[in-house]
C-alpha positions in Angstrom: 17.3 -0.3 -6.4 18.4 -2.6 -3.8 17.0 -6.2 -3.5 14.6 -6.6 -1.1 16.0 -10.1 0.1 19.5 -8.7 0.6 18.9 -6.4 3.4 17.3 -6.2 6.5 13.9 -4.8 6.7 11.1 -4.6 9.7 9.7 -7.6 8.1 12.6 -10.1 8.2 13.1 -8.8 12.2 8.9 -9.4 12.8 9.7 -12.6 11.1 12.5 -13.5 13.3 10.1 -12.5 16.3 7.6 -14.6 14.6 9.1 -17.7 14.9 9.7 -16.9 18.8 6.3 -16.6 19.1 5.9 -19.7 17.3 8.0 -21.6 19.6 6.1 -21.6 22.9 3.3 -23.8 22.5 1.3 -21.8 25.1 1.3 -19.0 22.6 -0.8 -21.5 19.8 -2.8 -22.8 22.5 -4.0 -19.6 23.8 -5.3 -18.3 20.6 -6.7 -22.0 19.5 -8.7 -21.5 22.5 -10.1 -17.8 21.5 -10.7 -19.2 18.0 -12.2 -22.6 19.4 -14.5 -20.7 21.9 -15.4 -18.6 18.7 -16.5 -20.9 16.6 -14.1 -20.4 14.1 -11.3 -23.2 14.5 -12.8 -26.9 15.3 -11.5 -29.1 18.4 -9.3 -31.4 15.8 -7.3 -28.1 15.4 -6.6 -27.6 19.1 -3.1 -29.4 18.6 -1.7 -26.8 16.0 1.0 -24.8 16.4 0.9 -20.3 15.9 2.2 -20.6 12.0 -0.6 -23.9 11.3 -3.1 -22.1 12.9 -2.9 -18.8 10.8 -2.4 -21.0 7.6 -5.4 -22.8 8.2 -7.7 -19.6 8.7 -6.0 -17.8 5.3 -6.6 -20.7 3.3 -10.6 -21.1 4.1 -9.8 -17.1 3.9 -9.0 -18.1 0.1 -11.7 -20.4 -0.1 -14.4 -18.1 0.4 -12.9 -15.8 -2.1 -13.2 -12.2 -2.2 -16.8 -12.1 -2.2 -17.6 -13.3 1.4 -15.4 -11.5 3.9 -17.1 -12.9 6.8 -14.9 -15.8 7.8 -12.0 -13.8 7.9 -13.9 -10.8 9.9 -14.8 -13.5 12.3 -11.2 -14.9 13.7 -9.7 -11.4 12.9 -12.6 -9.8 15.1 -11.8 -12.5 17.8 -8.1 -11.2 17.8 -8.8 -7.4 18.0 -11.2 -7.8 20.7 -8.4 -8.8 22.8 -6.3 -6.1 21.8 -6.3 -3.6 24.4 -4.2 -3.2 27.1 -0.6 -4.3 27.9 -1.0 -8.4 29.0 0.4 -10.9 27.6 -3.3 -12.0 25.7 -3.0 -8.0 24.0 0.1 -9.0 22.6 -0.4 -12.4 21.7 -3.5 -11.3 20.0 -2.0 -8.1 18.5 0.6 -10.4 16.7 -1.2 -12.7 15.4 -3.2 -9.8 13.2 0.4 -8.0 12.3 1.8 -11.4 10.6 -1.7 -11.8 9.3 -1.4 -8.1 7.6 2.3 -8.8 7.1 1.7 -9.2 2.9 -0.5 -6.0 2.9 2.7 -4.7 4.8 5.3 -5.6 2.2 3.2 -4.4 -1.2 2.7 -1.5 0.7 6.4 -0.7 1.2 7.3 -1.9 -2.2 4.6 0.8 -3.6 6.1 4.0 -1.5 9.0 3.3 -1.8 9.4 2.5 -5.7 7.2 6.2 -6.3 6.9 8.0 -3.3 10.5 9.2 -3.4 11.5 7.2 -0.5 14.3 5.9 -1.8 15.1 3.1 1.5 13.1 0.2 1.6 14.4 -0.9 5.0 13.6 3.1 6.6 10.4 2.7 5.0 9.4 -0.8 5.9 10.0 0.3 9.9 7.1 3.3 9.2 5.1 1.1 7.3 5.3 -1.8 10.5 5.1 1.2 13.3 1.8 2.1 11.3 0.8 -1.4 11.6 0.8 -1.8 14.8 -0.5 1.3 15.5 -3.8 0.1 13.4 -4.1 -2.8 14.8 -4.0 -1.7 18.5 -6.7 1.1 18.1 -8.8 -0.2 15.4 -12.2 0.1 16.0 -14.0 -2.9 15.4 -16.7 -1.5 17.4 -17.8 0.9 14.7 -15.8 -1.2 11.4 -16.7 -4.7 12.2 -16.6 -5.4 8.5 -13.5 -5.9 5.8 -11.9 -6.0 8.5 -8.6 -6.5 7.0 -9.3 -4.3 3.8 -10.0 -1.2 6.3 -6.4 -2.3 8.5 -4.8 -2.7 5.2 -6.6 0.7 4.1 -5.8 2.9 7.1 -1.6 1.3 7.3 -1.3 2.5 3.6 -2.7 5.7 4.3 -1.3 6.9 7.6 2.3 5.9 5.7 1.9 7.5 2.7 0.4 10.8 4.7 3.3 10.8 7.3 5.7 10.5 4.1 4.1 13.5 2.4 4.6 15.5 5.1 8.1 14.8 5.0 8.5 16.3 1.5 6.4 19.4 2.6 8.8 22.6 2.8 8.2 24.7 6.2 5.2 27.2 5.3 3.4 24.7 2.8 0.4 22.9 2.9 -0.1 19.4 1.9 -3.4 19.9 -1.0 -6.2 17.5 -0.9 -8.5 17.4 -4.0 -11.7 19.0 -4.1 -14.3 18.1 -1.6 -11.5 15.9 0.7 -10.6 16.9 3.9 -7.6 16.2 6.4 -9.7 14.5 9.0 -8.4 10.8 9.1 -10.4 10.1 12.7 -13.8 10.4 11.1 -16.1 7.2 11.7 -16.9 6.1 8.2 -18.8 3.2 10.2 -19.4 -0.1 8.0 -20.7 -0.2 4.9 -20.2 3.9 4.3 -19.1 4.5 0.7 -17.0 7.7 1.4 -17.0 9.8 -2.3 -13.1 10.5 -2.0 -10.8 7.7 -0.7 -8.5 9.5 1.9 -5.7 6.7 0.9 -6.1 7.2 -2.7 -5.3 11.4 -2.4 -2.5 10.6 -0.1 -1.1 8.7 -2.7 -2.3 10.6 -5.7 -0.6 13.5 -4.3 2.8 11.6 -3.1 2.6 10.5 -7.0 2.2 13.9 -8.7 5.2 14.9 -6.2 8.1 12.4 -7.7 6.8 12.6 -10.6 7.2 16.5 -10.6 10.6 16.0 -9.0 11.7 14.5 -12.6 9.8 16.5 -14.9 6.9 14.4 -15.3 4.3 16.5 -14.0 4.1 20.5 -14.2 1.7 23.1 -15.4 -1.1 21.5 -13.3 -1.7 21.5 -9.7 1.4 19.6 -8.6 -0.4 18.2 -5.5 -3.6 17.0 -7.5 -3.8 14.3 -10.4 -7.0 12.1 -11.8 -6.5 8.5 -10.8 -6.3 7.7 -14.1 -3.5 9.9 -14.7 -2.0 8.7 -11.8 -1.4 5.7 -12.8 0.2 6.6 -16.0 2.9 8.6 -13.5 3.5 5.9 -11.4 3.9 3.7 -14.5 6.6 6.6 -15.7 8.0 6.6 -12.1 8.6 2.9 -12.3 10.2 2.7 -15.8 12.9 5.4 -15.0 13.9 3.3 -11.4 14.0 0.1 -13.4 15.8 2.2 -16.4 13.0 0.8 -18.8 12.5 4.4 -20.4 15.1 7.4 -20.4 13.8 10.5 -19.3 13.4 12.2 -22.2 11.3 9.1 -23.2 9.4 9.3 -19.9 8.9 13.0 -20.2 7.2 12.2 -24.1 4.9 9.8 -23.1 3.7 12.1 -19.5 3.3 15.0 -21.8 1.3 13.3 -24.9 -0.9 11.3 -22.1 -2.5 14.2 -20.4 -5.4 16.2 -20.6 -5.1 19.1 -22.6 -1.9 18.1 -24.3 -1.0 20.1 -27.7 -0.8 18.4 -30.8 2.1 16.4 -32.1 2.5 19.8 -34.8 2.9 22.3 -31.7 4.5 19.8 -29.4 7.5 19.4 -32.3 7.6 23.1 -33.2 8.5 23.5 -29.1 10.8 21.1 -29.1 12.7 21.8 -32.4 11.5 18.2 -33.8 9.3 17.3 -36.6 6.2 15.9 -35.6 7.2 12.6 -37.0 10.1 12.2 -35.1 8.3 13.0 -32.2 5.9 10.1 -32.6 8.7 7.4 -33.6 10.3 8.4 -30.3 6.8 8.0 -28.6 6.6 4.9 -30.0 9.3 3.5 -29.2 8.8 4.3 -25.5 5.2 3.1 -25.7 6.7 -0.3 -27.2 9.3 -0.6 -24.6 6.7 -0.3 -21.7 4.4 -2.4 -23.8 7.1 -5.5 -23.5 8.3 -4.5 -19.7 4.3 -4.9 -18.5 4.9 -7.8 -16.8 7.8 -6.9 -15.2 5.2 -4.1 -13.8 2.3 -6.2 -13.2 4.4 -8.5 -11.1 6.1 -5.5 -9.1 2.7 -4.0 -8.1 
């Protein structure tokens, strides 16, 4: 996999257009006077320039932890109410939420393109930023005026990962959702609805059981449908082989033992001409291997 820093992505050109933006005073003074009038930024913050002003709203963002959104739906609120049409004030407003939503962007990319089967981090980062934008320009804060970047974050991952598994759909087929889910992404959840299937979370559940059939991790089952639980064992598997943590045989042990309705370590061994011993060693050792490489992992996702 090629280093992110060594090649040129969407987000190291928005970054270059950031610092454009950042350059004309007028740009920092407009939006100190939205956030001003708003109550959100105080008069001693007036003089600030674009970049001072954004670090100064995410770190009282950090302040009020994850437990009280409102400051942050407030300035972002401000912003997307000035979204619409083509002026200068739309796109001075729209850019101030994309570098906002910029980090959302990036883990985002890193996660479809590490499992999805992707397989170009710069080709993916440009869906991931045209899905971005797109969000941001049509979100409705009328009827989601709350988490508001949760639900921007939310709806980029999953109209990315959805346009993605298209992608990998043969002509004739059918992407599957799980039970009870259904293909309309338009629906006005409104705030505060707890929906009982995540759309983003079957987009990617499905994008997972995909690769992970594509290397013999996943078979038997409904290719298109995995628990979340045993999605993240696959994407664990998925990330081992790209970082060449686990062979594939190894990876192929440890999907089959950790699924529902797996055979016993007797019939398992009989199928695959082992003894059930050496079957477990082997398991073993590829539990112990992912065991040490967890924080390599933890720090990935």
């Amino acid at each position: 996999m090629t280093p992110v820093s060594t090649i040129e992505t969407a987000f190291t050109l928005l970054n270059a257009d950031w610092a454009r933006w950042c350059a004309d005073p007028r740009s920092a003074r407009r939006v100190s006077d939205w956030l001003c009038e708003e109550g959100v930024l105080a008069e001693r913050d007036r003089g600030l320039g674009l970049s001072e002003v954004l670090q100064v709203l995410e770190r009282v963002d950090r302040a009020a932890g994850r437990a009280d959104r409102s400051h942050s739906d407030r300035w972002l609120g401000a912003l997307l109410r000035r979204t619409g049409g083509d002026g200068l004030d739309a796109q001075l407003a729209t850019r101030m939420v994309v570098q906002a939503m910029l980090p959302a962007a990036v883990r985002a990319t890193v996660r479809l393109e590490r499992v999805a089967g992707a397989g170009d981090f710069a080709e993916t980062s440009q869906l991931v930023v045209a899905c971005l934008f797109q969000v941001v320009r049509r979100y409705p804060l009328a009827r989601r005026p709350a988490r508001i970047a949760a639900n921007i974050a939310l709806d980029v991952f999953q109209r990315a990962s959805a346009d993605l598994q298209r992608e990998s759909i043969k002509p004739g087929e059918t992407a599957a959702l799980p039970p009870g889910e259904t293909d309309d992404r338009s629906a006005d959840r409104g705030p505060g609805h707890a929906s009982p299937v995540d759309p983003a979370e079957c987009a990617w559940l499905a994008l997972v059981a995909d690769a992970a059939a594509r290397v013999g991790l996943h078979g038997g089952e409904d290719r298109r449908v995995v628990s979340g639980v045993r999605g993240e064992v696959l994407e664990l598997l998925l990330w081992a082989l790209a970082e060449r943590v686990l062979g594939e045989d190894e990876a192929r042990a440890v999907a089959a033992y950790y699924r529902a309705g797996a055979p016993t370590d007797r019939v398992a061994a009989a199928g695959a001409g082992r003894t059930p011993s050496a079957l477990r060693k082997r398991r073993s050792r590829a539990v112990c291997r992912l065991r040490d490489a967890a924080p390599r992992y933890l720090a990935a996702a």
